[in-house]
C-alpha positions as CSV (number, residue, x, y, z in Angstrom):
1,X,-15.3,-1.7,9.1
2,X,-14.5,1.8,9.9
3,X,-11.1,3.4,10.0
4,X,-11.2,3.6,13.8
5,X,-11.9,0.1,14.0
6,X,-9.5,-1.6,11.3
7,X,-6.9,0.6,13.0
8,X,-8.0,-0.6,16.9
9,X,-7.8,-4.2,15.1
10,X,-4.7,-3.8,13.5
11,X,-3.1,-2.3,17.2
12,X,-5.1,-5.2,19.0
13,X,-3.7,-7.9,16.7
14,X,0.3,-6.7,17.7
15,X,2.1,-8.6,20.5
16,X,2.2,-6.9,24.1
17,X,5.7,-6.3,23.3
18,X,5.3,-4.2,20.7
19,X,6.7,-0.7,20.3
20,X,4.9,2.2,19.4
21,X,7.3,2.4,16.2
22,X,5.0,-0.9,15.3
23,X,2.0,0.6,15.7
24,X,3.0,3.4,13.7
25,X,4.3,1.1,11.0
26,X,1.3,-0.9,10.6
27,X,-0.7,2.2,10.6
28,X,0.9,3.0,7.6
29,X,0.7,-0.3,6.1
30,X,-3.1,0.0,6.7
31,X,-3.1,3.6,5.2
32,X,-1.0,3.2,1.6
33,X,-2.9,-0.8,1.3
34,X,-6.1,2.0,1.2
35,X,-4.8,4.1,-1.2
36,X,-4.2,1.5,-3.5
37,X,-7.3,0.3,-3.0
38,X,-9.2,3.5,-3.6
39,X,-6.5,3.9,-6.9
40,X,-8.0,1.0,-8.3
41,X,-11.5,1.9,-7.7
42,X,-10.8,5.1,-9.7
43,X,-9.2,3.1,-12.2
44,X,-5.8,4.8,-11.7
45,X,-3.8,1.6,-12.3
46,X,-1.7,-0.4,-14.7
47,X,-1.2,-4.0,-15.4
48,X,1.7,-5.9,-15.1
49,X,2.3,-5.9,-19.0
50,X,1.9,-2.6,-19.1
51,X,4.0,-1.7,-16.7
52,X,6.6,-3.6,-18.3
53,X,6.2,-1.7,-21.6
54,X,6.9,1.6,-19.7
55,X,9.5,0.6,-17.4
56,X,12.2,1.1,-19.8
57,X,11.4,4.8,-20.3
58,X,10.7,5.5,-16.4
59,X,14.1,4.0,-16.1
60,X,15.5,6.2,-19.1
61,X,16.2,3.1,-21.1
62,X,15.3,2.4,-24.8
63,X,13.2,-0.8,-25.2
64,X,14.6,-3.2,-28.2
């Protein structure tokens, strides 16, 4: 599915009473759920256990 058309799916798929605000918001939704995506098809990513492991130091917080 191209861009255009995931986006003309995702705008189809809102309720007549939508605002443009939504449209913008889902959008956006559509556009960081891709960047993940490509993140983890370049192997920028981190497990779960690993992020645990560095979350004390992001936080500034010695782990025991």
């Amino acid at each position: 599915m191209s861009v255009k058309d995931a986006a003309h799916a995702a705008i189809d798929a809102l309720p007549d009473t939508a605002t443009l605000q939504d449209a913008a918001e889902r959008i956006a939704l559509l556009a960081a759920l891709e960047k993940g995506r490509q993140a983890v098809r370049e192997g920028r990513w981190k497990s779960q256990e690993d992020v645990e492991k560095l979350l004390p130091s992001w936080l500034g917080h010695r782990r025991n």
